[in-house]
N, CA, C and O atoms as CSV, one atom per row, in Angstrom:
chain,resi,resn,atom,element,x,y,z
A,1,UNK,N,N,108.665,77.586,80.881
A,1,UNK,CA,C,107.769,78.675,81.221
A,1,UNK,C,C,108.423,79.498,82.340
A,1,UNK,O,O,108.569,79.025,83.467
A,2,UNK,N,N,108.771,80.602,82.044
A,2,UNK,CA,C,109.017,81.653,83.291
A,2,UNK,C,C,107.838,81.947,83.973
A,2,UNK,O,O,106.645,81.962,83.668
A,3,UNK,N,N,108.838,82.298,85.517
A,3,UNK,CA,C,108.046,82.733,86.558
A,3,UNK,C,C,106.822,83.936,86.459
A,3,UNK,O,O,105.748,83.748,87.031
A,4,UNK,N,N,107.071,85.109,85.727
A,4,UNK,CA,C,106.330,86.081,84.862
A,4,UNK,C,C,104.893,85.231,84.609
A,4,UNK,O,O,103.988,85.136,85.438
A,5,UNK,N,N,104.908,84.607,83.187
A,5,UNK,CA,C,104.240,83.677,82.544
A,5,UNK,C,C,103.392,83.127,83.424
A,5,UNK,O,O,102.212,83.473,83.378
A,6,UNK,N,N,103.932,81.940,84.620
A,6,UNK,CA,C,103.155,80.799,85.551
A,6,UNK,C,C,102.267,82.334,86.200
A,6,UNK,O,O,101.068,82.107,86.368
A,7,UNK,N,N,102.779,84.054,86.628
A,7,UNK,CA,C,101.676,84.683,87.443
A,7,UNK,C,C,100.752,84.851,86.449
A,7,UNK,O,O,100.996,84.910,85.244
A,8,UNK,N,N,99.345,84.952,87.151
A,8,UNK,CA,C,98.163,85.089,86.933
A,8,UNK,C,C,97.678,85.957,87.831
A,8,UNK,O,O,97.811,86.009,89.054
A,9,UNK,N,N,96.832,86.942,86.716
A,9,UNK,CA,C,95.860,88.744,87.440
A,9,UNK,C,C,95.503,88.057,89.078
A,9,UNK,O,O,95.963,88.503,90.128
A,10,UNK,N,N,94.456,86.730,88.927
A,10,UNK,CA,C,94.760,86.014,90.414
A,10,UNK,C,C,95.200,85.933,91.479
A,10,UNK,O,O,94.664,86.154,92.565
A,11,UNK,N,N,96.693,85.452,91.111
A,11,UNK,CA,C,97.850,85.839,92.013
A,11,UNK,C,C,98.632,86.722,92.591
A,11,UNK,O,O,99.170,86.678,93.697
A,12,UNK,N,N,98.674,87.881,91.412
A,12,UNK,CA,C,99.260,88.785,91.521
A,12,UNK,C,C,98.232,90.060,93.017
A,12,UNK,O,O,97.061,90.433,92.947
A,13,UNK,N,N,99.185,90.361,94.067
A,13,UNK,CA,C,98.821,91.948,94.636
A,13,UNK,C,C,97.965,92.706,94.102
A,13,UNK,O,O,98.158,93.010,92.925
A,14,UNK,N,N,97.045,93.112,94.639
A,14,UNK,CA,C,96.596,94.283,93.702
A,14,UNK,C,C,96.798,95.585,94.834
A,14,UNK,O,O,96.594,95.642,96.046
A,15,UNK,N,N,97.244,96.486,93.944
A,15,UNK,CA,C,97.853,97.884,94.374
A,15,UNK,C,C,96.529,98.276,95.606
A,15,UNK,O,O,95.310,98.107,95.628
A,16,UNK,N,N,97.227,98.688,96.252
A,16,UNK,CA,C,96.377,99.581,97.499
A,16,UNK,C,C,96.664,100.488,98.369
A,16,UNK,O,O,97.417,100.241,99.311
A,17,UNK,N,N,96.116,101.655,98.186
A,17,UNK,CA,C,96.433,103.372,98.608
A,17,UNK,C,C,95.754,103.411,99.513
A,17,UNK,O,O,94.661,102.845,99.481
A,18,UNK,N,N,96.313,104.296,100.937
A,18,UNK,CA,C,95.208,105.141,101.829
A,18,UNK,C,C,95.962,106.138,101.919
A,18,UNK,O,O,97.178,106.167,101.732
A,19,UNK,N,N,95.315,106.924,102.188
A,19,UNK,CA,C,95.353,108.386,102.739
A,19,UNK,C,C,95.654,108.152,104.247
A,19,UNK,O,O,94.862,107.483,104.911
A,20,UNK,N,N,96.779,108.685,104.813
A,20,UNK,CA,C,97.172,108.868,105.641
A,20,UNK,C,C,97.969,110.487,106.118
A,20,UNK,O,O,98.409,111.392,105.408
A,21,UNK,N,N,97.896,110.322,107.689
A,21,UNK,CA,C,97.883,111.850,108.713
A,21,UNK,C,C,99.259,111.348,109.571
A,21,UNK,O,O,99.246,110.850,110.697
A,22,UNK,N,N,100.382,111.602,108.773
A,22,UNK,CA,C,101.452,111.067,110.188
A,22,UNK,C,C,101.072,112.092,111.424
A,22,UNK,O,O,101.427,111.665,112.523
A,23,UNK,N,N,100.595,113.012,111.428
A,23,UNK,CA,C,100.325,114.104,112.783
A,23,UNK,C,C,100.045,113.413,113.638
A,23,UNK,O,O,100.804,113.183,114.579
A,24,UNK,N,N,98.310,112.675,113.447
A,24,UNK,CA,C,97.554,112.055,114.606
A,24,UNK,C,C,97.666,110.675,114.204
A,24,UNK,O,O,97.421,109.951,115.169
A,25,UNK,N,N,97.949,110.001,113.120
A,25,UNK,CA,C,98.563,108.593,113.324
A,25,UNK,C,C,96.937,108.051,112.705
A,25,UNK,O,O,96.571,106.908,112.980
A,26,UNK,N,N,96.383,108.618,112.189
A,26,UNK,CA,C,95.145,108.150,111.298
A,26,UNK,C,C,95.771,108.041,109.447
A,26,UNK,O,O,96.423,108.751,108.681
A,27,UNK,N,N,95.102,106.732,109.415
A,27,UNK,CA,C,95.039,105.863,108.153
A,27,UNK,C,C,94.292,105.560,107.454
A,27,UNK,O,O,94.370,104.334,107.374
A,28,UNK,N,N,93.093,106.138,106.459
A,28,UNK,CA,C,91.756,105.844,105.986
A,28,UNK,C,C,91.687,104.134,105.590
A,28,UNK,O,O,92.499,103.267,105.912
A,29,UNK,N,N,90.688,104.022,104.950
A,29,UNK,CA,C,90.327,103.155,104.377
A,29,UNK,C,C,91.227,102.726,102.850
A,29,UNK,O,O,91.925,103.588,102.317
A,30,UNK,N,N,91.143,101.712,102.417
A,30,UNK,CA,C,91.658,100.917,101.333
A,30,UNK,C,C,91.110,101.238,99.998
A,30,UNK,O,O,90.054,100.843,99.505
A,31,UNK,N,N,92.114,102.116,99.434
A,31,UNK,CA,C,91.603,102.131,97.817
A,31,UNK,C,C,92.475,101.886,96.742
A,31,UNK,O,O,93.585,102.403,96.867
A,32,UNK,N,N,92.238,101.139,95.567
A,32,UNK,CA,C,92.329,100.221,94.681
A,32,UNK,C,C,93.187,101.340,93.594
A,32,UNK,O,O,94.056,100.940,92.819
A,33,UNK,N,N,92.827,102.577,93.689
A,33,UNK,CA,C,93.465,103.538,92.940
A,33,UNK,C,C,93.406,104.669,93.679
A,33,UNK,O,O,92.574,105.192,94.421
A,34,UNK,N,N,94.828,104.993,93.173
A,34,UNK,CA,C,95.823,106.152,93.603
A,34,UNK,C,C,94.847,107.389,93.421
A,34,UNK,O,O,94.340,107.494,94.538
A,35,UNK,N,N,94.480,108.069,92.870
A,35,UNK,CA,C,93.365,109.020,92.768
A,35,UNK,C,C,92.241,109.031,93.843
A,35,UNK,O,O,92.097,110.004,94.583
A,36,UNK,N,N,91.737,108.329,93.888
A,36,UNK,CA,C,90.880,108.202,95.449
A,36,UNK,C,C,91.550,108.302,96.501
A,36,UNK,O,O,91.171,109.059,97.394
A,37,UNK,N,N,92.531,107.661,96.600
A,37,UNK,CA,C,93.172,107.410,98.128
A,37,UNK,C,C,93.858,109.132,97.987
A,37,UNK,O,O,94.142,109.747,99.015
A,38,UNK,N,N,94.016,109.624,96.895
A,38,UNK,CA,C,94.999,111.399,96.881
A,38,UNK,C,C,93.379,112.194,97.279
A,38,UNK,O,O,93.413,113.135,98.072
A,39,UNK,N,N,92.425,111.887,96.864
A,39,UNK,CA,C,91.286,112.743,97.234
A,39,UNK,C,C,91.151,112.594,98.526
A,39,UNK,O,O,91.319,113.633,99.165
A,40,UNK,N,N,90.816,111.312,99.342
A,40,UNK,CA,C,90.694,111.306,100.482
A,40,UNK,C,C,92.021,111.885,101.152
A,40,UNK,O,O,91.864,112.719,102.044
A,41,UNK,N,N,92.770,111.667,100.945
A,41,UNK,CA,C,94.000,112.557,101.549
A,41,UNK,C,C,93.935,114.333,101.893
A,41,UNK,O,O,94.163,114.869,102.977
A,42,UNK,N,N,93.548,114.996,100.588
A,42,UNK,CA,C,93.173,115.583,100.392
A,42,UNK,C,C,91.886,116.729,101.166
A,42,UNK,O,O,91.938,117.950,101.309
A,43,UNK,N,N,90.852,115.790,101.533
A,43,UNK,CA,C,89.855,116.028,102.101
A,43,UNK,C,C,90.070,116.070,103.222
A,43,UNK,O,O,89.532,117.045,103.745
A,44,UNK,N,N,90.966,115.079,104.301
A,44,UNK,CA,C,91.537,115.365,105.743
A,44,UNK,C,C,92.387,116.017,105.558
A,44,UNK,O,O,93.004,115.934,106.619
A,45,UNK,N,N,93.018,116.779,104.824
A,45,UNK,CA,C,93.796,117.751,104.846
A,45,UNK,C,C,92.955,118.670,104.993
A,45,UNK,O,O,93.238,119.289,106.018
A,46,UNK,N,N,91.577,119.301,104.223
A,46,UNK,CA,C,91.129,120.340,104.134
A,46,UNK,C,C,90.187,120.340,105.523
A,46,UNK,O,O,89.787,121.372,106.063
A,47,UNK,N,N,89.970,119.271,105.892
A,47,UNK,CA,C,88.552,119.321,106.961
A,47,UNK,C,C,89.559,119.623,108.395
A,47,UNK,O,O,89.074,120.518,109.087
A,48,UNK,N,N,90.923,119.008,108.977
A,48,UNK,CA,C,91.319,118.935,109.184
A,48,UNK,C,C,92.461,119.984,109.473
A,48,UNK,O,O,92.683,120.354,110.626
A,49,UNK,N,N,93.028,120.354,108.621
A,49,UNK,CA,C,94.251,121.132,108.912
A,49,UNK,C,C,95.425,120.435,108.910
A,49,UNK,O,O,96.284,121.217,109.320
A,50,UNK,N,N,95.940,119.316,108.651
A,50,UNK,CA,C,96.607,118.340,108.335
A,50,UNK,C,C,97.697,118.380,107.167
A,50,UNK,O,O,97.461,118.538,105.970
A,51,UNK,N,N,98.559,118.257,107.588
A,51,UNK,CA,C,99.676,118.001,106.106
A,51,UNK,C,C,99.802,116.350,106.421
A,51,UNK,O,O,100.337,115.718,107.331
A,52,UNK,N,N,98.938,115.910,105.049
A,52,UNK,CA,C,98.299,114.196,105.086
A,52,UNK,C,C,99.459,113.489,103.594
A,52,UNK,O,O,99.845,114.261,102.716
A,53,UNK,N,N,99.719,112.465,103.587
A,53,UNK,CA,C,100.007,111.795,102.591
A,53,UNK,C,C,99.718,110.779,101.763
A,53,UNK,O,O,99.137,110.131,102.634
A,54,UNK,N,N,99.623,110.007,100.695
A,54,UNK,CA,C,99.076,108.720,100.160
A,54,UNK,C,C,100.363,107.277,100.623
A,54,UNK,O,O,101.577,107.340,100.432
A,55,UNK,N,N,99.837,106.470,101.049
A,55,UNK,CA,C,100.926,105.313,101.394
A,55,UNK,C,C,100.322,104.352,100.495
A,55,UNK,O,O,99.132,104.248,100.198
A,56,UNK,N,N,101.265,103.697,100.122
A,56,UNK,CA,C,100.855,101.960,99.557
A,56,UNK,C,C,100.688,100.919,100.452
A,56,UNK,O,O,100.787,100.970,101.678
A,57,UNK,N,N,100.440,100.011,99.780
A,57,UNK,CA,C,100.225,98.944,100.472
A,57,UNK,C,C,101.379,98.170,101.776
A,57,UNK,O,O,101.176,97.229,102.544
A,58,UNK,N,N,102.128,98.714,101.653
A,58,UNK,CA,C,103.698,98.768,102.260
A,58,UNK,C,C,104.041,99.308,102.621
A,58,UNK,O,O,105.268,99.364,102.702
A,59,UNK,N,N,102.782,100.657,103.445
A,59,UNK,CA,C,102.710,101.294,104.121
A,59,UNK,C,C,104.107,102.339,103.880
A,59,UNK,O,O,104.636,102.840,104.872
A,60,UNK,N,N,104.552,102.566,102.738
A,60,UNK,CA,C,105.420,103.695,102.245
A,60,UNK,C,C,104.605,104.498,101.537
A,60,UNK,O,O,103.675,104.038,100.874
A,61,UNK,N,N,104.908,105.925,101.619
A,61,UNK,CA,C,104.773,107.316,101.222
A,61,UNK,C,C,105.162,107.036,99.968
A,61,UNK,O,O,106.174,106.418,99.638
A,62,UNK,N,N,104.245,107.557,99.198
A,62,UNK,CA,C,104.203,107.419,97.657
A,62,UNK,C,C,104.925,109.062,97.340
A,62,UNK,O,O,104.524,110.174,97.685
A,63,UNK,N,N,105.634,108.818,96.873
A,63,UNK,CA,C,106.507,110.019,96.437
A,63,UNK,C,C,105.667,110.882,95.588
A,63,UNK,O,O,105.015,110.242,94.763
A,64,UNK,N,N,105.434,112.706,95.552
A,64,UNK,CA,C,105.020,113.350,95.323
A,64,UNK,C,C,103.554,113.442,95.706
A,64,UNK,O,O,102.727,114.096,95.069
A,65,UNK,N,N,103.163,112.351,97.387
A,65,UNK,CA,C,101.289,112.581,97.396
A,65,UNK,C,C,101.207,113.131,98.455
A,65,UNK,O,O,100.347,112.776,99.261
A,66,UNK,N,N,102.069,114.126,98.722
A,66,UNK,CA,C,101.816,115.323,99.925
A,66,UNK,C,C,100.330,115.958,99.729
A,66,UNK,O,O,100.060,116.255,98.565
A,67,UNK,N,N,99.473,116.171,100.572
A,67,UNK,CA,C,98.690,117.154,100.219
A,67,UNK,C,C,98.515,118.007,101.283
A,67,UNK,O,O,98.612,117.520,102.409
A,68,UNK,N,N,98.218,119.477,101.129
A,68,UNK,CA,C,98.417,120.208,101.996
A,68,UNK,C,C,96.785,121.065,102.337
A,68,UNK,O,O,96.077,121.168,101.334
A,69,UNK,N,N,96.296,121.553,103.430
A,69,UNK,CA,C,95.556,122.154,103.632
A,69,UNK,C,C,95.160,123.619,102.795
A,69,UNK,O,O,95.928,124.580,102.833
A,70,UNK,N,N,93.500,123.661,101.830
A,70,UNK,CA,C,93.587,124.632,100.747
A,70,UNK,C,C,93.927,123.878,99.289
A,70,UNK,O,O,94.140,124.661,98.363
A,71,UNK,N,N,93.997,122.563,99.002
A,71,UNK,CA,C,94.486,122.369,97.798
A,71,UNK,C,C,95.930,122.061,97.109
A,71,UNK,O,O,96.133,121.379,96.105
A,72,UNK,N,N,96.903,122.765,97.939
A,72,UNK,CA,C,98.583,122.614,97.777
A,72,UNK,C,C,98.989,121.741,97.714
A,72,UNK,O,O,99.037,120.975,98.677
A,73,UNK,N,N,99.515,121.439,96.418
A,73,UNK,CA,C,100.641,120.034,96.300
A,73,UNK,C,C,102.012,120.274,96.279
A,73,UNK,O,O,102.442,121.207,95.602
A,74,UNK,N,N,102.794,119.531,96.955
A,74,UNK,CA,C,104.455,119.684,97.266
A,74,UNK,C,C,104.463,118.444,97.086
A,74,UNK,O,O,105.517,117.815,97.177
């Protein structure tokens, strides 16, 4: 039996996004999918004035989850 095989949904990480502000060093809350954590991003961008990003669980910048103040994606 491979290592693959012995993981179980259980064991395995489950993915986790926040919305984060490198400006002021704010990090939202924990979400389970990438779409929420880009909305909340999103939303402190707009309330805010913020150029905010989505991080994983590994606290890395998810490539392409810039969001910019107004709606703008880069």
């Amino acid at each position: 039996m491979t290592a693959q095989e012995q993981e179980t949904a259980a064991t395995r990480w489950a993915p986790a996004y926040r919305a984060h502000c490198p400006g002021c060093k704010w990090s939202g809350r924990t979400f389970s999918s990438y779409g929420s954590a880009e909305q909340a991003a999103q939303g402190r961008a707009d309330k805010y004035g913020h150029v905010t990003h989505v991080i994983d669980q590994y606290g890395l910048r998810v490539v392409g989850s810039v969001r910019r103040p107004g709606g703008e994606e880069s």
